[in-house]
Every structure is written in structure tokens, then in C-alpha cells.
N, C-alpha and C positions, 0 to 999 in steps of 0.2 A: 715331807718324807713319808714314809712305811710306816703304821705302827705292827712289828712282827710278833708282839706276845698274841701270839692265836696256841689254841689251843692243839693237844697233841695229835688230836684226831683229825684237823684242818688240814687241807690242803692248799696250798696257793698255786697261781698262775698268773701270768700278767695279759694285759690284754690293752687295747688300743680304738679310741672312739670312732678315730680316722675310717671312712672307709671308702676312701680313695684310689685305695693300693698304688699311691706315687710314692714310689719308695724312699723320694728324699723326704718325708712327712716323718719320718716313723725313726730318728733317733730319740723323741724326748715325750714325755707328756704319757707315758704307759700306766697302767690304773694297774693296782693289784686286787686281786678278787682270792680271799679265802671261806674256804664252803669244806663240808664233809658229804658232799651231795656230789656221786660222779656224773651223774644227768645233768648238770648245771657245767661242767666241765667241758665236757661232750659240745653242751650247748655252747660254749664259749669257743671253742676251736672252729667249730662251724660258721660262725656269724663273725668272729671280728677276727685281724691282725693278731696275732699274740705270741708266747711267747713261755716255756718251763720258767726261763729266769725269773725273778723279782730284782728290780737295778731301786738305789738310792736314788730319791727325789722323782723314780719315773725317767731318768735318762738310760738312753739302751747302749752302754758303754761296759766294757769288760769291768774299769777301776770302781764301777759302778755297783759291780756284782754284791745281793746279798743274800740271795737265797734261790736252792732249787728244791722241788718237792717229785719233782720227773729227771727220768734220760728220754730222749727224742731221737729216736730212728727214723731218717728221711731215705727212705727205700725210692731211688729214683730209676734203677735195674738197668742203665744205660751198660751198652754191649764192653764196653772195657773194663767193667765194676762188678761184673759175672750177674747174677738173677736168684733172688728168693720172692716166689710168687705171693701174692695176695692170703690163697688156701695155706699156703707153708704157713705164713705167717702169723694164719687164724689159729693153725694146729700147735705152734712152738709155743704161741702165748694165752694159749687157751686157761691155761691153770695159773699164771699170774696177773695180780693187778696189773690193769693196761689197757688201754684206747687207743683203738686201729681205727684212724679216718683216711679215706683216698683222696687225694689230691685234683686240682680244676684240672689236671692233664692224664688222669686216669683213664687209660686204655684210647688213649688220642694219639695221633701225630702230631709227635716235636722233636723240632730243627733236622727233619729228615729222618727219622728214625719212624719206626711203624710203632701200633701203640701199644701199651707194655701198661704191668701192673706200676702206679706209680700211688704211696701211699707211706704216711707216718705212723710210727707205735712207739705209744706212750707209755713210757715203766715207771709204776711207782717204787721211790725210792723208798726205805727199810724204815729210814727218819729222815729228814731235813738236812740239806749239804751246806753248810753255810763259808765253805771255803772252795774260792775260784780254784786251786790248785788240784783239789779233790775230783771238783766236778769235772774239767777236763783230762784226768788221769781216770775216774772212769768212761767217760764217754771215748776216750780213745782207747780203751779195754773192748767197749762194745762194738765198734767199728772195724776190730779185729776177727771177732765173731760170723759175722752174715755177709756174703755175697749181696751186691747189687744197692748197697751204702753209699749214698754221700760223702766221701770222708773230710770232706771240708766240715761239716756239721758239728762240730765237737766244740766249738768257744763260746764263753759266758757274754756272749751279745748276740746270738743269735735267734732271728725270727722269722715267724711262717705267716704266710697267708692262708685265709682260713679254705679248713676243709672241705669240700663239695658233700659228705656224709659221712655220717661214722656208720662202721661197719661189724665191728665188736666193740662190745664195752664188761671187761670183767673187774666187777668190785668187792668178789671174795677169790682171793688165791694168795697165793706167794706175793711178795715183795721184795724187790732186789736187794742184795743183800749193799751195804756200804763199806766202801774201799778207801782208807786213805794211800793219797800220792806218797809214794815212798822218796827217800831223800834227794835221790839221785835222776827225777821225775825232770824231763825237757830244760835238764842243765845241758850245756854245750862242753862237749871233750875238746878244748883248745889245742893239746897236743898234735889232734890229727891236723890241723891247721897250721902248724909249726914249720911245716917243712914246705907251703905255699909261701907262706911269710918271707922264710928266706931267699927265696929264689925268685922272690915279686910277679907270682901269679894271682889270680882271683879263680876257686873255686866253680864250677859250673850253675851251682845253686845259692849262689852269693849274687853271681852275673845275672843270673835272671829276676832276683829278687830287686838287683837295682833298675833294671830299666821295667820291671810292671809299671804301668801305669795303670790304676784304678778310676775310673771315670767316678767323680761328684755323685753320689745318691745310691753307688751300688749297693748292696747287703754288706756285710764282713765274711 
């Protein structure tokens, strides 16, 4: 396991030896790296697989979750998710802690699309999120925020391949402030289901939920 007594000034980040990028490689065996050194961070995004979370034992599983010390914006600007540019992004987080690296498909063609700012920013959090409910109640806060989001991106297992360069790196400014999930956070209102129930329908997004099929090795 993790030893997490690091100090208050540490940062962590997880990070993975693998560099294969097969992505059925990378649910277990994740190394945690804590440093107060953002150059060492930088450096860790760019060269391996990795990852804001810290998971128990090193497995990349949500029940795993033990610690975030980032939020993760994966600005992928595809035409249905609207567009905040690369400059936008240097300007908005100019004055807070955070690391902007682009991505191996930065300003290329993918899957038909012409090529587009495509890149990650990295928010330091205020303190330490040691609860999975929090970290995903703010990361779907921030996903509400910026055009051209990921918004799958928001769950306590998720990981990136490393960045092709950083592009800013600010280690004095703001810090995000910390939000806990309020009570009422991705609880399900059963009521409004009450009245499929009795008339023995399924939902539109119940139905698609049962027949996904996920292929073996995808991401989460």
C-alpha cells in the first residue's frame, strides 16, 4: 500500500512504469510519487501513463480511491462539446496553480475531424480530497464550467496517457477552492421511475445502459 503521511506541502500523483500504452496493462501496479517540486510533476505527466488519483495497493479502481491532490480537464474541443482554445486556457488559468500539457493528438486529425487544440489542465486543489464522493462532485462542478470538456472525465479511476509537452506550468497563484458533495449528490429520485414501473416500461437510459457493451481493456 501508500504510505500518505506526506507532508502538507507534498503533492502526489500516481504514475505507471508500463510504457506500452496497452491499455489492458494499466488497471494495477500504479506507483505514487509525492514531491513539492512542480517540475518533477510536469516531468511525470510527460514521460509515463498516470494519473491525479492515488488508488490503495496501486489498483486503478474507484473502491480503490485514496487521495486526490488535482482536478483534471481533458479539453478534447470535439464539434458537439463546443471549444475553449489552448490561448483561452493559458489566459483563464494564468493566476492559478496548474499545468497545461497538450495532448499526442494536438492540432492533428482524429477520427475525421480536422485538428483542434487538444490538451489537459491540471488544478491544484486548496488541500487533499480524500473522499471519492467529493472528488467527483467537484469534478462534475468543473465540467459544467468550459466548453469543449470531456465530460466523461470526472471518476476516481481515471487515466491519461502521457502528454507530448507542457505548455504552462504556474506554481504560485490561487488554488481551488474545496467543495464537499452535498447530501443529495448522484442519489437517484426513484419516484420519477414510479410510474415506468407500473406500466412495465424501461426508461430510455436504463435501455441503453443494458445492452453497452464495453470491450475488455477499455478506459472507464
Amino acid at each position: 500500500g501508500f504510505d500518505l503521511c506526506v507532508s502538507k506541502d507534498d503533492i502526489m500523483i500516481s504514475y505507471h512504469l508500463d510504457k506500452s500504452m496497452e491499455t489492458s496493462h494499466y488497471w494495477r501496479d500504479f506507483k505514487a510519487k509525492d514531491t513539492d517540486d512542480m517540475g518533477e510533476i510536469a516531468k511525470v505527466i510527460t514521460h509515463s501513463v498516470w494519473s491525479p488519483c492515488v488508488w490503495r495497493e496501486g489498483r486503478r479502481h474507484q473502491t480503490h480511491f485514496e487521495r486526490a491532490d488535482w482536478l483534471v480537464l481533458d479539453f478534447d474541443n470535439e464539434p458537439h462539446q463546443g471549444e475553449t482554445s489552448l490561448e483561452q486556457a493559458k489566459r483563464t488559468f494564468c493566476d492559478t496553480v496548474s499545468i497545461i500539457g497538450v495532448t499526442r493528438s494536438h492540432q492533428l486529425s482524429k477520427n475525421g475531424q480536422p485538428p483542434l487544440d487538444r490538451y489537459r489542465v491540471m488544478i491544484k486543489l486548496e488541500r487533499p480530497c480524500l473522499n471519492l464522493r467529493d472528488y467527483r462532485y467537484m469534478m462534475t462542478r468543473q465540467l459544467r464550467r468550459y466548453p469543449g470538456l470531456d465530460k466523461s472525465a470526472k471518476d476516481g479511476a481515471r487515466y491519461f496517457f502521457p502528454c507530448r509537452e507542457v505548455t504552462q506550468l504556474v506554481s504560485d497563484g490561487y488554488e481551488e477552492e474545496y467543495l464537499e458533495a452535498p447530501e443529495d449528490f448522484e442519489k437517484i429520485d426513484l419516484k420519477k421511475f414510479a410510474s415506468c414501473k407500473r406500466i412495465g416500461i424501461i426508461t430510455p437510459p436504463v435501455r441503453l445502459a443494458l445492452i453497452k457493451v464495453v470491450p475488455i481493456g477499455v478506459r472507464n
